[in-house]
KOLTOR-450185 format. One record per residue (C-alpha): residue number from 1; y, z, x. Coordinates in nm, 3 decimals, padded with zeros to 5 digits. Layout:
BEGIN
{NUM; {Y; Z; X}}
...
REM end
This chain:
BEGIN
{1; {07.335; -01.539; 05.864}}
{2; {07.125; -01.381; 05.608}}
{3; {06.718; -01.315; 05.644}}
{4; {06.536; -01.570; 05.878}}
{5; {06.249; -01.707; 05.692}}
{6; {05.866; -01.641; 05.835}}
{7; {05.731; -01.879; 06.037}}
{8; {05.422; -01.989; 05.837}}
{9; {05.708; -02.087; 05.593}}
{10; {05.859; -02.341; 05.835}}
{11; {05.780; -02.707; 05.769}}
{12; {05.666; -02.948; 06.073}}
{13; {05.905; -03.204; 05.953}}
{14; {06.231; -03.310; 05.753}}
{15; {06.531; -03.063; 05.665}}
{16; {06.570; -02.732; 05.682}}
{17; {06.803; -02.509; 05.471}}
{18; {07.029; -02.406; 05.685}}
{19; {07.273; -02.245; 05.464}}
{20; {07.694; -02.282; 05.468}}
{21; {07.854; -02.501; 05.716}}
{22; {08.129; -02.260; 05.763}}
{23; {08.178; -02.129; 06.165}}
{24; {07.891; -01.868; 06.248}}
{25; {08.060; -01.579; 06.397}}
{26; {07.755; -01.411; 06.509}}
{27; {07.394; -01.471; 06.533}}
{28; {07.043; -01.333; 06.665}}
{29; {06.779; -01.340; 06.870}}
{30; {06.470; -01.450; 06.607}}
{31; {06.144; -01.340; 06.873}}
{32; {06.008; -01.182; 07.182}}
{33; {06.167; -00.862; 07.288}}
{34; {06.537; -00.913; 07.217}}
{35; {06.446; -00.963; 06.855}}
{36; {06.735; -00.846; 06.648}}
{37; {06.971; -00.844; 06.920}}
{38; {07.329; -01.055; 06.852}}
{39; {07.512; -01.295; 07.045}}
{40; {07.864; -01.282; 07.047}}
{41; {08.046; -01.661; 06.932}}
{42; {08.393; -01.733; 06.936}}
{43; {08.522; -01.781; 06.623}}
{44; {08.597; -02.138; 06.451}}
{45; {08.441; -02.455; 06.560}}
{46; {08.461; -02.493; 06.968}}
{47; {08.078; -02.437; 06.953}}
{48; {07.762; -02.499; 06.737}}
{49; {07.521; -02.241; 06.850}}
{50; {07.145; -02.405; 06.687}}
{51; {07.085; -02.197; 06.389}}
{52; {06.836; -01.913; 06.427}}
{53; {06.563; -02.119; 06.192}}
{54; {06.571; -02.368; 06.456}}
{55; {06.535; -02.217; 06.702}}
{56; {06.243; -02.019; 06.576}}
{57; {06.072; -02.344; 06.507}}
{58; {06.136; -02.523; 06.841}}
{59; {05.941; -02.217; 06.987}}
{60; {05.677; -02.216; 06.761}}
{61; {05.598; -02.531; 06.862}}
{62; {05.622; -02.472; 07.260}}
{63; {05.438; -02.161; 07.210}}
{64; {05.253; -02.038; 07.498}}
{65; {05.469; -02.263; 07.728}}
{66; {05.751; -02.057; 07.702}}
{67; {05.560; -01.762; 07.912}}
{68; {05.640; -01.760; 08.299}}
{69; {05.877; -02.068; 08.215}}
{70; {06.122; -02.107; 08.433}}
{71; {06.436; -02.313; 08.188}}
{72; {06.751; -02.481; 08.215}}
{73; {06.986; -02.470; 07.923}}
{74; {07.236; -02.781; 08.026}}
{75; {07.491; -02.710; 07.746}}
{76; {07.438; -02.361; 07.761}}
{77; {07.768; -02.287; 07.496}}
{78; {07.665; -01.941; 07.337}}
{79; {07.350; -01.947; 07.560}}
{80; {07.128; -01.910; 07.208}}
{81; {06.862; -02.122; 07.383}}
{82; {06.790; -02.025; 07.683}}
{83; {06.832; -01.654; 07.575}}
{84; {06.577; -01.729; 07.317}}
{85; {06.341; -01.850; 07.580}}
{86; {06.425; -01.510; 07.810}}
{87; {06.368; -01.299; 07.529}}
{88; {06.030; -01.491; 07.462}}
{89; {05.878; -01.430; 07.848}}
{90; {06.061; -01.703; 08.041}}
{91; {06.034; -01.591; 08.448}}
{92; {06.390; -01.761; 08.474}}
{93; {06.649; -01.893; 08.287}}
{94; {06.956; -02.121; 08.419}}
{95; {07.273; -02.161; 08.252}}
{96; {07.468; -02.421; 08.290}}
{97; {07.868; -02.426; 08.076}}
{98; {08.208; -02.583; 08.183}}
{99; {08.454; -02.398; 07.936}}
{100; {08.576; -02.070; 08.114}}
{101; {08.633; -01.923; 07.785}}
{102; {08.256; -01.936; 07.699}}
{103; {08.116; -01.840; 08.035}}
{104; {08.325; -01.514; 07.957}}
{105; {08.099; -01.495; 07.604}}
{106; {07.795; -01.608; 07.789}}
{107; {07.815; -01.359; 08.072}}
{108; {07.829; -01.058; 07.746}}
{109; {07.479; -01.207; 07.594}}
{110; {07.360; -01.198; 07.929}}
{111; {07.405; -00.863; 07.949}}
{112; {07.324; -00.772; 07.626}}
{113; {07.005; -00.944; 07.682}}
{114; {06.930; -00.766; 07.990}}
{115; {06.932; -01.158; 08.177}}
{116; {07.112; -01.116; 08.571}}
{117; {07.462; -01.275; 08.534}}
{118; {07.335; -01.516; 08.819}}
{119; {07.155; -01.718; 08.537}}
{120; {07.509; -01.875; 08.451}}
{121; {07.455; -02.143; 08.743}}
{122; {07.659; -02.391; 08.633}}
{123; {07.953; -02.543; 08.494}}
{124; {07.935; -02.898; 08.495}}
{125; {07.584; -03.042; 08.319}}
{126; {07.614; -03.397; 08.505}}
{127; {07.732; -03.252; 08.828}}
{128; {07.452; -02.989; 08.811}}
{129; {07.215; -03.268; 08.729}}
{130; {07.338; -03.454; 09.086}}
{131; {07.349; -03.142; 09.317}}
{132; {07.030; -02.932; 09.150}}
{133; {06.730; -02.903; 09.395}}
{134; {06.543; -02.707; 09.182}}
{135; {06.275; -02.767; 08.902}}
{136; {06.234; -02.612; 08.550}}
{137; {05.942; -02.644; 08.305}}
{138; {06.153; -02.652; 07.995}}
{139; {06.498; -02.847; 07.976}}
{140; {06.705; -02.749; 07.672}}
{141; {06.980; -03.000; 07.583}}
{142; {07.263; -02.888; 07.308}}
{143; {07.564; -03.099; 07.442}}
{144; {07.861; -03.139; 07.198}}
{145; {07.793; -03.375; 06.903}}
{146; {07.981; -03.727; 06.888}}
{147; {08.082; -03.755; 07.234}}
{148; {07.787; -03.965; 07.334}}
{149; {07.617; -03.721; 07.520}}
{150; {07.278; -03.815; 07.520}}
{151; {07.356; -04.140; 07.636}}
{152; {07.562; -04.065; 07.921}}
{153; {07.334; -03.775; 08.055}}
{154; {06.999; -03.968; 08.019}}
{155; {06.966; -04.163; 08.362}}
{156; {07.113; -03.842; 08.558}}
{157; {06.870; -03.631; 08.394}}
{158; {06.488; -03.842; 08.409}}
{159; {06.666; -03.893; 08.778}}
{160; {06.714; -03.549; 08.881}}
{161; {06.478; -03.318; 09.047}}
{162; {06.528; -03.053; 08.762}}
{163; {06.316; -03.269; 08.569}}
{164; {06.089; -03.388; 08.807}}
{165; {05.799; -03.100; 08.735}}
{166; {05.921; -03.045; 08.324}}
{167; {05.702; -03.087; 08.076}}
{168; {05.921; -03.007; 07.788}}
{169; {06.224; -03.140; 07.666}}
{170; {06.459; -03.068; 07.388}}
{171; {06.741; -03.266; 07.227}}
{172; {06.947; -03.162; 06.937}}
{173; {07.234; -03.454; 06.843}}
{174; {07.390; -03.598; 06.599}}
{175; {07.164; -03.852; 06.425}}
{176; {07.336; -04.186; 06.575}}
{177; {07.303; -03.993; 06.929}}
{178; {06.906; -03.939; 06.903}}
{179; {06.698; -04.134; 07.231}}
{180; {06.539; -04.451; 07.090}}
{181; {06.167; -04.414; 07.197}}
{182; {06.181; -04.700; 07.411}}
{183; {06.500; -04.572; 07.629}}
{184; {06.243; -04.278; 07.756}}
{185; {06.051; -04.323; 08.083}}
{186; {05.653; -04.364; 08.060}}
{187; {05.520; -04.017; 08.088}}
{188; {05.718; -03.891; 07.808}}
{189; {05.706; -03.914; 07.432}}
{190; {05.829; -03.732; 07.104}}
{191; {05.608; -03.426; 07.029}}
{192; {05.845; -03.321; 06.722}}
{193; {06.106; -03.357; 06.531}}
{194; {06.347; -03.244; 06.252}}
{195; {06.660; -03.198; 06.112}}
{196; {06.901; -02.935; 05.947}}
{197; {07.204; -03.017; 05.802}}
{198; {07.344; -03.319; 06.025}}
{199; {07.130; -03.167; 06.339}}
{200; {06.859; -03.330; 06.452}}
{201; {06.638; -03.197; 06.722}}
{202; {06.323; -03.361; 06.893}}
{203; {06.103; -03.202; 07.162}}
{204; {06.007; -03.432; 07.426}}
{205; {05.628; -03.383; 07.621}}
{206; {05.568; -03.545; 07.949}}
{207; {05.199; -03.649; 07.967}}
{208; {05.010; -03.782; 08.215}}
{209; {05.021; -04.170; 08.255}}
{210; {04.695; -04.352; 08.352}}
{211; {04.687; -04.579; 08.656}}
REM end
């Protein structure tokens, strides 16, 4: 994975280098007190865990909000996210994967994280979305790419009561799967965005809407 670069270094726009396209076999944590640590991924392509320059840019930009956070990682896949977030001073963090085979690697960065194995609460994103009661300050979506994803999880999502108290939102897609602007509800907008390689990742803000 080679050296990540500082953050002052990080630009607030366009691409990133983000190095070979060949299957990461492991990664890191980039901050917060897990720094260092790796994540165990499954060899070849069944997941794209959000390279660690990323991810150390989506949190420079929610910054403070990350503290006493409580998150929900929909597409949780290696988990890269929401551990992030943990390591970073989130109070909570919710997991949410379908494939057995990676809730067996997610429950190992769990532990190695020193996250409770009862943040893996849930395996299906849309049925989660229907059946959650529950709100979280940050949602983090990573679903996989070219399956239309954002699209089909959109209405159950600004519909469900996980969202209902969020103020941040992230979306990393392909680039014909990004939200048009208009598609969002009222109290939301694009705070940032980039790309890296054929990624691209906006964060959402919910603001307040005048009567």
């Amino acid at each position: 994975m080679g050296h990540y670069p500082p953050s002052a270094q990080l630009r607030q726009s366009g691409k990133l280098s983000c190095g070979s396209a060949r299957p990461i076999l492991s990664l890191r944590i980039v901050g917060g007190r897990h720094r260092g640590r790796v994540l165990r991924t499954p060899p070849g392509t069944s997941v794209r865990p959000t390279p660690g320059i990323v991810r150390e840019r989506l949190f420079n930009w929610l910054g403070a909000a990350v503290q006493g956070a409580r998150v929900l990682d929909l597409f949780a896949g290696t988990g890269a996210l929401a551990l992030e977030a943990w390591s970073r001073g989130a109070a909570q963090v919710c997991l949410v994967e379908k494939l057995p085979r990676h809730r067996d690697l997610l429950r190992a960065n769990l532990a190695a994280c020193a996250c409770p194995e009862s943040a893996l609460c849930g395996h299906d994103g849309l049925v989660f979305l229907k059946q959650c009661r529950q709100g979280f300050d940050i949602v983090l979506l990573d679903p996989p790419f070219h399956q239309d994803w954002p699209r089909r999880v959109q209405a159950s999502l600004f519909a469900s009561p996980a969202l209902a108290q969020a103020r941040w939102l992230y979306l990393e897609s392909a680039v014909d799967e990004v939200w048009p602007e208009d598609s969002l509800p009222q109290d939301w907008s694009l705070h940032r965005h980039g790309h890296c390689g054929d990624s691209h990742y906006h964060l959402y803000h919910r603001h307040e809407v005048s009567p």
